[in-house]
C-alpha positions as CSV (number, residue, x, y, z in Angstrom):
1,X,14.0,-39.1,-26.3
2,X,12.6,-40.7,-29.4
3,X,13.0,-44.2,-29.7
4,X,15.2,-46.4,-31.7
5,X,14.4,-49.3,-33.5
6,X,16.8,-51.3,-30.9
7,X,15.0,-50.0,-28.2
8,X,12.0,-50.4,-29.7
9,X,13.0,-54.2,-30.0
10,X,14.1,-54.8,-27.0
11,X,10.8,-53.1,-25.5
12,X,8.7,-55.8,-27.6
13,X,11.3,-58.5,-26.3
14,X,10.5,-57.6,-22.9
15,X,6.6,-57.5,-23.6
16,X,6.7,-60.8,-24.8
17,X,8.6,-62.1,-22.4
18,X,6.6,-61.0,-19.6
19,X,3.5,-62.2,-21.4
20,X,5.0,-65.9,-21.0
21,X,5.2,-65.9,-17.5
22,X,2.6,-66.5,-14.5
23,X,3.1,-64.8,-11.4
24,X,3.1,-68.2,-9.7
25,X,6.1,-68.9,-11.7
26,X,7.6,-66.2,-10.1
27,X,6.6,-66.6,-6.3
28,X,3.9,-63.9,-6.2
29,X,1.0,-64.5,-5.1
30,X,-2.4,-65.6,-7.3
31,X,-6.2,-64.9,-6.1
32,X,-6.8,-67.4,-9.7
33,X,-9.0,-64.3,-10.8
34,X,-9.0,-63.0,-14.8
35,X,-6.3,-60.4,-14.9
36,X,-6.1,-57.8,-17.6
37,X,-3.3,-58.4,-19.4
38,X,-1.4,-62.2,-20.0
39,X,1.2,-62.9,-17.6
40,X,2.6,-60.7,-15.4
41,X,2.0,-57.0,-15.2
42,X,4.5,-53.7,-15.5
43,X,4.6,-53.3,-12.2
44,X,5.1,-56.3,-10.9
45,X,7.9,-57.2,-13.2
46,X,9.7,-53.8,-12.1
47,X,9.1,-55.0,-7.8
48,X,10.8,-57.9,-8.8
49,X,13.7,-56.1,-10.1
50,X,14.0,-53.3,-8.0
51,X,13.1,-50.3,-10.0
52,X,10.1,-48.2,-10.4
53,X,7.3,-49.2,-12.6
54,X,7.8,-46.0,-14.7
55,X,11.5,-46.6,-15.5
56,X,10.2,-50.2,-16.2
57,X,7.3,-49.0,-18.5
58,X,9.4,-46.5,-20.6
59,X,12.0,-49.5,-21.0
60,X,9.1,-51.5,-22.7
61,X,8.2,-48.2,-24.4
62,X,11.7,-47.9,-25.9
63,X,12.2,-44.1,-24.5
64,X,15.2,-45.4,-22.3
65,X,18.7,-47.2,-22.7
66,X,18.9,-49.2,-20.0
67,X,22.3,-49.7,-17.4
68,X,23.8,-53.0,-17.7
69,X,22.5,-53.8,-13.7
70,X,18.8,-52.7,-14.8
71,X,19.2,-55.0,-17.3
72,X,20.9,-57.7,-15.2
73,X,18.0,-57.5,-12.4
74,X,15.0,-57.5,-15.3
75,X,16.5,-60.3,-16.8
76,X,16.7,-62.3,-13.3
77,X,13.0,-60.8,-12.9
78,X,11.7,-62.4,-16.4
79,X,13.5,-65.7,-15.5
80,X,15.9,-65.2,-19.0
81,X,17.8,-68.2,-19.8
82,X,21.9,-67.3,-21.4
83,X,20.3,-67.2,-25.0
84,X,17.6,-64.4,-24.3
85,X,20.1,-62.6,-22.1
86,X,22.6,-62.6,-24.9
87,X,20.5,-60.9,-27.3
88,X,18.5,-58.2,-24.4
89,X,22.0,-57.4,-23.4
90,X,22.7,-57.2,-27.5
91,X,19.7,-54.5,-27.9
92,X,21.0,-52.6,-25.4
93,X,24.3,-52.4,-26.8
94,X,26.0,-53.8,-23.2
95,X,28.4,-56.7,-22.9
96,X,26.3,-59.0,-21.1
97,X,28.0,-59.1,-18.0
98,X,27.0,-62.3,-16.2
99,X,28.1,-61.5,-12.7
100,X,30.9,-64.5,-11.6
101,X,29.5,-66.7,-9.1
102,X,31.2,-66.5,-5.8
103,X,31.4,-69.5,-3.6
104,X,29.0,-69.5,-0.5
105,X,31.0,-67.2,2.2
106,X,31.5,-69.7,5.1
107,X,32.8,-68.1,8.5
108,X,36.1,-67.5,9.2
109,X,38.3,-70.0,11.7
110,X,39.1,-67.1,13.8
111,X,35.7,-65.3,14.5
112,X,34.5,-68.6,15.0
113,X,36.9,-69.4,17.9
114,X,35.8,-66.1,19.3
115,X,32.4,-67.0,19.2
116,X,32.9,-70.1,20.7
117,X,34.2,-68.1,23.7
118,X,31.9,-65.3,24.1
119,X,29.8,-67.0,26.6
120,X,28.3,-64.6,28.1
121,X,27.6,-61.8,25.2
122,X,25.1,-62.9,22.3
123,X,27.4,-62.7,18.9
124,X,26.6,-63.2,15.3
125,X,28.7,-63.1,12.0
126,X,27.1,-61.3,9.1
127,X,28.4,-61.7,5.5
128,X,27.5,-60.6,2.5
129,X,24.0,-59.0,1.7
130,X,23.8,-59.2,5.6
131,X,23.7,-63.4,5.5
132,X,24.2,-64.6,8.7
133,X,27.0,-67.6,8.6
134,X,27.5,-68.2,12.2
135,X,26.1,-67.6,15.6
136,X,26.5,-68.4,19.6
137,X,24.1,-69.9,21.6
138,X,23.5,-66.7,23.8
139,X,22.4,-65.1,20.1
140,X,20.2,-67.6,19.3
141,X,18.5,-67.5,22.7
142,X,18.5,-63.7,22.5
143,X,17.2,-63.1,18.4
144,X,16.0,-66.6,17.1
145,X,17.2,-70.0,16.6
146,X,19.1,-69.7,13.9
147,X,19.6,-72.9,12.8
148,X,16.1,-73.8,12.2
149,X,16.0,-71.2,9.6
150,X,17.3,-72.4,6.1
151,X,20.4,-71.4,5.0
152,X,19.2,-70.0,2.0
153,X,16.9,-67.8,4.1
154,X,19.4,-67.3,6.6
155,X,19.8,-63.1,6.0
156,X,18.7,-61.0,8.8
157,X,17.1,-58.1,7.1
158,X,14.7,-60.9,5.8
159,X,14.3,-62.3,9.3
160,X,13.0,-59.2,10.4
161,X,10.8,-58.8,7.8
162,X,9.5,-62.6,7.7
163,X,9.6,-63.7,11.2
164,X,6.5,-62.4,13.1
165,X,7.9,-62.7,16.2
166,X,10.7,-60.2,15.0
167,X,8.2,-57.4,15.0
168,X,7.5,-57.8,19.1
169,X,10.6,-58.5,20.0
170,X,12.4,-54.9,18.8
171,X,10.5,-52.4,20.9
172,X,11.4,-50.1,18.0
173,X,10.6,-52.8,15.7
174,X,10.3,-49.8,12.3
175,X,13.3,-48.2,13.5
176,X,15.6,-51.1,13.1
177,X,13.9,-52.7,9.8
178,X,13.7,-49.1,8.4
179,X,18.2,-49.1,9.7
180,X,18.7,-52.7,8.5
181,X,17.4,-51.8,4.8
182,X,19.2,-48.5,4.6
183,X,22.1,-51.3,5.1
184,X,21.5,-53.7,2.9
185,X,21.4,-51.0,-0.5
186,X,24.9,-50.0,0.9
187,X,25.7,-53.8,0.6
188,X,23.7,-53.3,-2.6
189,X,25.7,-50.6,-4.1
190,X,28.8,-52.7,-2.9
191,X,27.5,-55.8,-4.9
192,X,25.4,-54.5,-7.8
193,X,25.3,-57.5,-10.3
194,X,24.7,-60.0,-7.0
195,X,21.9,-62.5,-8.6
196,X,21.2,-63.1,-4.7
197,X,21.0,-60.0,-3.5
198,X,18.7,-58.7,-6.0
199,X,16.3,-61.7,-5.9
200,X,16.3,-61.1,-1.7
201,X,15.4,-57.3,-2.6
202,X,12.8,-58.2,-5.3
203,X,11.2,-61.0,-3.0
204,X,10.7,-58.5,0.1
205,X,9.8,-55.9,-2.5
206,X,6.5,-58.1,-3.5
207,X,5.7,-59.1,0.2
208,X,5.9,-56.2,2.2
209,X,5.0,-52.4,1.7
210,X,7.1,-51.1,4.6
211,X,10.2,-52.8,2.7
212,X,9.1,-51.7,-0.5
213,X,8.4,-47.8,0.8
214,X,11.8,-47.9,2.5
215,X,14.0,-49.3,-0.6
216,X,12.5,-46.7,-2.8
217,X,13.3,-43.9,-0.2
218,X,17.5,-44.8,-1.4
219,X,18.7,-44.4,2.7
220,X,21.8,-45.3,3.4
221,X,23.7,-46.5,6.3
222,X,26.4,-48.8,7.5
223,X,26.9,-51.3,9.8
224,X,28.7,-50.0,12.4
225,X,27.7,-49.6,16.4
226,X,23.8,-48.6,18.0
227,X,21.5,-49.5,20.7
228,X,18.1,-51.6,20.3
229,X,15.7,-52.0,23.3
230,X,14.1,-55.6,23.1
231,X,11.3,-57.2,24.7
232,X,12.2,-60.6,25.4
233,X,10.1,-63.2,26.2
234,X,12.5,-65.0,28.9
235,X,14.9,-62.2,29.8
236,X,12.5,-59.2,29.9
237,X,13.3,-55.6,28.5
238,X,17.2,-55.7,27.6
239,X,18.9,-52.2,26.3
240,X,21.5,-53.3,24.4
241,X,24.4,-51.6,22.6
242,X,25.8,-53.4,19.4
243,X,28.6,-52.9,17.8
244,X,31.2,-54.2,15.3
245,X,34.4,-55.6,14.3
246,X,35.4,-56.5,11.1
247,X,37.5,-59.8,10.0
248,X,40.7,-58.7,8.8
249,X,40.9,-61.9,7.1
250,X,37.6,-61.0,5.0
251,X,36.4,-57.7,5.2
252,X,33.2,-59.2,4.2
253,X,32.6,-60.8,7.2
254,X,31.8,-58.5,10.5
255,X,31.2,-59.8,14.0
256,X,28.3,-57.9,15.9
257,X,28.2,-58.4,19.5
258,X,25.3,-57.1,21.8
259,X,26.8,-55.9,25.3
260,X,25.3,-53.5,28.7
261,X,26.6,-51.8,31.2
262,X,28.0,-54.2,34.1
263,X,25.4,-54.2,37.1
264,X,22.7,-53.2,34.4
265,X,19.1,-54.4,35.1
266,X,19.9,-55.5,31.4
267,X,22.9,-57.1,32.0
268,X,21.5,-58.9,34.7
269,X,18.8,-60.1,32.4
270,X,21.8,-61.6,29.9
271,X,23.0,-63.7,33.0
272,X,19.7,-64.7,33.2
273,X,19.0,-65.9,29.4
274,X,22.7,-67.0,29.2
275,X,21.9,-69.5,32.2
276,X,18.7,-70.2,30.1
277,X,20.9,-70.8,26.8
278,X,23.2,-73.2,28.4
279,X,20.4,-75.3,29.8
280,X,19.1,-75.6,26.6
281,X,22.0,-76.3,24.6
282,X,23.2,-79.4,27.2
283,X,19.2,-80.5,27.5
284,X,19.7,-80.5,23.5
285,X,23.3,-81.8,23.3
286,X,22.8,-84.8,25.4
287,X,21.9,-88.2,23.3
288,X,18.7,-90.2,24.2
289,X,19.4,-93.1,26.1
């Protein structure tokens, strides 16, 4: 395809762009050594947003009209304020869809109540982009405390990837990261202009090769019902099946429980780190005299 003078505009625009921008400014890392070119490089503008460094470098060489996502998630990778969005989205010839901001998913009334209940079975609530917006104490005990993680970096595909502890605790612990990204692009292709989503994909993208292999392999998989082997620290090896039930209130919102067999070695060991869990909630709960 030859290029057009759009394109070839909008491949200048971006060049310039990502000449103006450190990749401290964007969260990568910096050894403070002399790099090649000013600011960042091809192909660490195209990890940030998703795509492959060649269908980033033949954007920049004006041999491709982009999609309006593509152009969504390179604008969120240069850090494009609503001016220099108008006018990429302008070169392209795209409306320059800004996706609507949804308001923060909280967890509905009624999975909560049924959370509050399952005493004895570790529970979570995942959301969008798998965000976790509620849990029980039996899953905290059983996958990590929860609450100590920031709600903005509350997801648990990046959990898994950015919890160290993560990676002994899932015997399998490849299996279920390589499962858990195949996921999150469904939740991807359901939610292709999410600014979140693609800044979560970018991020784990830059930081880890496993993550970056497996997103570029384009798996797929839903969220439905499996079995993970875990090796916990308190409770021992647990075989657990998990499965899930979806909020009819908000079909964005899915409860995942984690059950075994009754008589189980494994669901002897939940007894165990259930008693555990409750000792530490009331040791926790109670106020200092």
């Amino acid at each position: 395809m030859s290029p057009t003078p759009h394109l070839n505009e909008l491949g200048e625009f971006l060049k310039a762009r990502r000449a103006e921008l450190s990749p401290r400014a964007v969260g990568l890392p910096d050894s403070g050594g002399p790099r090649r070119v000013a600011g960042l490089r091809r192909e660490e503008v195209a990890q940030l947003a998703a795509i492959s460094t060649d269908y980033y470098t033949r954007l920049e060489q004006g041999r491709l009209p982009p999609s309006a996502p593509v152009l969504e998630a390179v604008a969120q990778a240069l850090h494009l304020d609503d001016d220099q969005r108008r006018y990429l989205f302008g070169l392209a010839g795209k409306e320059t869809a800004k996706p609507r901001r949804r308001a923060r998913q909280k967890v509905q009334p009624q999975l909560r109540r049924v959370l509050d209940d399952l005493t004895a079975t570790p529970a979570i609530v995942m959301g969008r982009r798998m965000d976790v917006l509620a849990w029980n104490p039996l899953a905290a005990a059983l996958v990590t405390d929860f609450a100590a993680v920031p709600e903005k970096h509350r997801n648990y595909v990046r959990i898994l990837f950015a919890d160290p502890a993560m990676r002994t605790l899932y015997a399998d612990w490849k299996g279920v990261a390589r499962t858990a990204v195949a996921q999150l692009r469904m939740e991807a292709a359901k939610y292709p202009d999410d600014p979140r989503l693609t800044a979560l994909v970018g991020e784990l993208c830059v930081q880890d090769e496993d993550f970056r292999q497996w997103w570029a392999a384009h798996h797929v998989a839903t969220l439905s019902v499996g079995t993970k082997v875990l090796q916990h620290p308190i409770a021992g090896e647990l075989c657990l099946d998990w499965d899930t039930l979806t909020a009819s209130t908000d079909p964005d919102q899915q409860l995942v429980v984690w059950t075994a067999e009754v008589g189980s070695p494994t669901h002897d060991g939940l007894r165990i780190l259930a008693s555990w869990a409750a000792d530490q909630y009331q040791a926790t709960a109670e106020p200092a005299e």
